[in-house]
N, C-alpha and C positions, 0 to 999 in steps of 0.2 A: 501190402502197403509199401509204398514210395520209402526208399531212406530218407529222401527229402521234405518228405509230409510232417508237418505237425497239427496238430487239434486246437482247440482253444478250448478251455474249461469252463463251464457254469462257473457265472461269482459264487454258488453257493457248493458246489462241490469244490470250487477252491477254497473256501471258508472252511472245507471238510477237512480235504485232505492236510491243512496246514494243521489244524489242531490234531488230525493224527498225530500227525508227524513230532510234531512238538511233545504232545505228552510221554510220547513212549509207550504207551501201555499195553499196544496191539505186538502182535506175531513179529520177528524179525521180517519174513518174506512181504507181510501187508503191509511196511512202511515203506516196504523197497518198492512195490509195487506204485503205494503213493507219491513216494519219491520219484519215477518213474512218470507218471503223468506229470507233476507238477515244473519237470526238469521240463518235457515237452513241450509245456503252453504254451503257443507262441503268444499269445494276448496281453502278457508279461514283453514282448520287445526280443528277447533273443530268439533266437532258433539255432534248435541244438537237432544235429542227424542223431541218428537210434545208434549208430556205431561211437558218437562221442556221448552218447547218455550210457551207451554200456560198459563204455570204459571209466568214464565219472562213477558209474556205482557199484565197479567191477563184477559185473554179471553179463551172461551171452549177450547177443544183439537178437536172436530169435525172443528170447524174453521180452526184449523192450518191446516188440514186436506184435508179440501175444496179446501184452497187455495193454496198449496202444488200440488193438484190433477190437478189444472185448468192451473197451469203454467206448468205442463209435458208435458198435452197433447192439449192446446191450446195456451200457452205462454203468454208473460207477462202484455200484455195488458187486455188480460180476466181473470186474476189473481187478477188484482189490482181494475179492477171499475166492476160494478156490470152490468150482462147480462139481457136483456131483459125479464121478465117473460113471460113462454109460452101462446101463443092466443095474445099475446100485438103486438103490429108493433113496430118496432122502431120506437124511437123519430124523428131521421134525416131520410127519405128514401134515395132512388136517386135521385127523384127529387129536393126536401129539401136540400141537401146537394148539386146540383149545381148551386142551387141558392144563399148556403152560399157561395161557390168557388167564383164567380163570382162578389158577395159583397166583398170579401176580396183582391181581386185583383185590385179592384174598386179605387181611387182615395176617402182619408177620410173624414169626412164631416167637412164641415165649423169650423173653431172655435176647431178642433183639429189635431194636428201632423201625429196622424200615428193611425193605426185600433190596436184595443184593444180586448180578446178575449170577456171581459163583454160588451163593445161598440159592436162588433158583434152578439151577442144574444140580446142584447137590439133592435139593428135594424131588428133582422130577426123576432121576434115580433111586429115593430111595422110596418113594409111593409107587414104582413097579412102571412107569410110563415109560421109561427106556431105559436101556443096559449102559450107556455111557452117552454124554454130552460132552462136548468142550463149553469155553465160556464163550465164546465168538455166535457160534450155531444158537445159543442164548440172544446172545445182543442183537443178531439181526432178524430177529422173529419177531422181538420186543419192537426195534425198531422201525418192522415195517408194518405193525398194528397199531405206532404211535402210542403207547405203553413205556411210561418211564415211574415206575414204584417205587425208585429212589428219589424222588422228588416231591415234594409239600407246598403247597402253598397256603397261608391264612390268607382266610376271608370269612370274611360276614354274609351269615346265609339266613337272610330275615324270610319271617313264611307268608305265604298270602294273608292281606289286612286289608282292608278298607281304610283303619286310621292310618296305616304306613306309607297307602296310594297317596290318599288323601294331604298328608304333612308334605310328601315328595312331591305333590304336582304344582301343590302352595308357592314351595320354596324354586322350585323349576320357571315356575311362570313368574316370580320377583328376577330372577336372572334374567329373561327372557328380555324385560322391559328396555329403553334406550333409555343414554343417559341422561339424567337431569338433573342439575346440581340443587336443584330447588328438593328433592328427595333422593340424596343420596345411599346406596345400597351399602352399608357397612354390616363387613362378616364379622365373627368375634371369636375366641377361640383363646383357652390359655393352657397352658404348658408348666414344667417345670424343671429345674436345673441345678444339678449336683454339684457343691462350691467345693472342687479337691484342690491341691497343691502339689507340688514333688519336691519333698524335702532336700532330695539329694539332686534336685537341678537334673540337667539334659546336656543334649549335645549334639549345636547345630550341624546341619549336613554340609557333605564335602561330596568333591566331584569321586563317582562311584561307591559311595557309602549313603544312606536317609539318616534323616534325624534322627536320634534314640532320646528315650528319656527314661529312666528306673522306673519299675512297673509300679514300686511301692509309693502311696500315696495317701496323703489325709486329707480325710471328709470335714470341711469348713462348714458342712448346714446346706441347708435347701435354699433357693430361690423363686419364685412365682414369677412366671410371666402372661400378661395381660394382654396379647395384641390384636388389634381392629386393623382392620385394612378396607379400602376400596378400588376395588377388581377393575371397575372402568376408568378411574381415573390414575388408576397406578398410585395412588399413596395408602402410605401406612404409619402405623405408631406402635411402640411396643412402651410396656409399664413396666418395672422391675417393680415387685410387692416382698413382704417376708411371709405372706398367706395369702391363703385362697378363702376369704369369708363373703358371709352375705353384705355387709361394710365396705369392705375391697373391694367387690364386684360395685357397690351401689358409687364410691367414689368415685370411678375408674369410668360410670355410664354418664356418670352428670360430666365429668368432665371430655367428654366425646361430643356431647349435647348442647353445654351451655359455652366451651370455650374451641374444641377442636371446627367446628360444624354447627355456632352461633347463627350462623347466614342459614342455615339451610330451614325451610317453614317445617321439614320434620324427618329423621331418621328412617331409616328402612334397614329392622336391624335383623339380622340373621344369627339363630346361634341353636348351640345342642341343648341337650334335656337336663343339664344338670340343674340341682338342686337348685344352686345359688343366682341360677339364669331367670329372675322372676320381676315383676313387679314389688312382690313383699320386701325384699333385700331394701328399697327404697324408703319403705316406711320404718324401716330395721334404723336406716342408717341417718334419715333427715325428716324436719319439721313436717307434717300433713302437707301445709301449702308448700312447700318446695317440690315435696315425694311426687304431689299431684300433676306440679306446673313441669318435672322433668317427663313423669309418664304423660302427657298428652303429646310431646312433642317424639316418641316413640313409636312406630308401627311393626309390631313382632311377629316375628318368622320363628317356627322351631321347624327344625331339621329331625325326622322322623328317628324313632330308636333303632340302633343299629343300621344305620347310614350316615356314621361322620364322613364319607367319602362326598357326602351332599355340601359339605359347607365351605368355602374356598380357603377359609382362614385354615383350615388343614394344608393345603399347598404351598400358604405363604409361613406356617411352621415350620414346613418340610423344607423349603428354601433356607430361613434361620437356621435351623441344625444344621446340613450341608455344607453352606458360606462361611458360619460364624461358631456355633455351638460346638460342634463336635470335637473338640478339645477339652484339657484341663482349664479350668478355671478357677481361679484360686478364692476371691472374693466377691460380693455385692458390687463394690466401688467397681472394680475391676470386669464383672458382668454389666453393668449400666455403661460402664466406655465402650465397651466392644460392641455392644447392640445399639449404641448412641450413632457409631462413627457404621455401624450396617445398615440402619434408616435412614442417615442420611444420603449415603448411596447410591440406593434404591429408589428413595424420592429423587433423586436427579437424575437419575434415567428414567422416571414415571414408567416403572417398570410393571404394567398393566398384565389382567387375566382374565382371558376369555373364555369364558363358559360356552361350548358349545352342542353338550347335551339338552335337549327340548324334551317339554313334556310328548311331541308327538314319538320322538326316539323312544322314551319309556314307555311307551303301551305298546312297544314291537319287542325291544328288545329286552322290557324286565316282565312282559308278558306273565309269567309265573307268578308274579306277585301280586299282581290285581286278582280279586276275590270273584268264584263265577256266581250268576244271578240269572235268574227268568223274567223276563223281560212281561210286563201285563199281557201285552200284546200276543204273547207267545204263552197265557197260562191256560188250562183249558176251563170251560165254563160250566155253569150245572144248568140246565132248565129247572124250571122249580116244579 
């Protein structure tokens, strides 16, 4: 290689080598090595020769050289850690390595959380699959099977239904619709929120210090909140309540009905399986002829169990926590201004949400969850 040459990096092996680098956690020689390309890039603007990168990371120039050479022409994984010397086998084979697969997939032993990549070298030594591992020869077996055991994610894993299809494709094809203010699409969705304080106060941020505030805190009581939104027109309202009853909920619909959305000939209202999400709640809470006159003006969506990811008013929670909630907040009064002055906003940037999953996208890609059937056409027949 030219002293003069430089490389340019993948943005994602530069996304790599930086969080090497940063963390620390790898070999002195792999950071240097990483150090070593990332000094080279030229796609960054400088250009640095191999003689001023080896004197920057005071190592040979043959090194830079090396490893400069090893990421052109076999990339970055045989750049950064070291190749097997020739006549040696590798440490991991095929077979070694399916057996490490298979331990990492594995359910973790007693007495710990989740597989570890030094808790997996420990056990692939001491079930007899090899005489010694480092932790590296681990991490990159892992990482080139895409195998990461120290990582979790929750999710909702509903099983084939016909009622699940069925509720999903309901509330799928109500999003689908354009808009029409004359049948307005309102999600519904409530929440609720922890009223703390800090007794002993905080202490605003200063240039190279954050906020702090004393961890110790008292619980002032629960608050409920109530909020409707609509997804195509970008507005919303939120309720502060001191419960969550079938009462609450019935106050909360008529006034979405008879005074938020009076113009519209009728609701399109979308919401989960709770209890209080009913018609009954109305008879609960007002006269026959009221309960009646608000349910006609109602057309109900339920969002399938275990799919609140179906309902929008979950994203526009998810934005209230973020923006506004996620803090201490001390009282009612004090929750009703801050989600007063976050409605308003939002309603002034008609800050809109587009649904762009379709029912045809779910019969491809939640496939698993549609129920299989025999078709008449395809059952076979008897002669009599």
């Amino acid at each position: 290689m030219s002293p003069h040459l430089h490389l340019s990096l993948r943005p994602e092996d530069r996304l790599e080598l930086i969080d090497l680098t940063t963390k620390g956690s790898a070999r002195a020689r792999t950071i240097t090595r990483a150090q070593i390309l990332l000094l080279a890039d030229r796609s960054q603007g400088e250009r640095r020769t191999q003689t001023v990168i080896a004197q920057t990371l005071r190592c040979s120039a043959s090194r830079v050289n090396a490893v400069l050479n090893r990421y052109l022409e076999h990339g970055l994984q045989d750049a950064l850690y070291e190749r097997p010397r020739p006549g040696t086998p590798p440490k991991i084979d095929g077979v070694t390595e399916a057996h490490l697969m298979v331990l990492a997939c594995s359910a973790p032993p007693e007495g710990r959380k989740r597989w570890t990549v030094r808790l997996l070298a420990d056990h692939m030594v001491e079930l007899g699959h090899l005489d010694s591992v480092g932790r590296m020869t681990v991490h990159r077996s892992l990482k080139q099977n895409q195998i990461k055991p120290w990582q979790v994610k929750s999710w909702c894993l509903p099983k084939p239904s016909a009622k699940f299809v069925a509720k999903m494709e309901d509330v799928l094809d109500v999003y689908a619709r354009p808009y029409d203010p004359r049948f307005p699409v309102i999600c519904f969705d409530e929440a609720s929120k922890e009223l703390r304080t800090t007794p002993r106060g905080g202490i605003l941020p200063t240039p190279g210090q954050p906020a702090r505030e004393d961890y110790e805190s008292a619980r002032n009581g629960t608050a409920n909140l109530f909020l409707a939104v609509e997804p195509l027109a970008g507005k919303r309202s939120v309720r502060v309540t001191d419960r969550r009853t079938n009462i609450d909920f019935a106050q909360e619909l008529r006034r979405l009905v008879e005074v938020e959305y009076r113009q519209a000939e009728k609701v399109v209202l979308v919401t989960d399986n709770l209890s209080i999400h009913s018609i009954n709640a109305l008879y609960e809470a007002f006269e026959p002829e009221v309960a009646r006159r608000i349910a006609r003006r109602v057309e109900w969506h339920y969002t399938p169990e275990h799919a609140s990811w179906l309902n929008v008013a979950e994203i526009e929670l998810s934005a209230l926590s973020t923006q506004c909630l996620g803090r201490r907040i001390e009282s009612r009064e004090a929750l009703e201004r801050q989600i007063a002055a976050w409605e308003r906003s939002r309603n002034r940037q008609k800050s809109r949400i587009i649904w762009h999953f379709r029912t045809d996208d779910a019969r491809i890609k939640l496939r698993r969850l549609y129920p299989t059937f025999q078709s008449p056409e395809a059952a076979p027949t008897h002669k009599p």
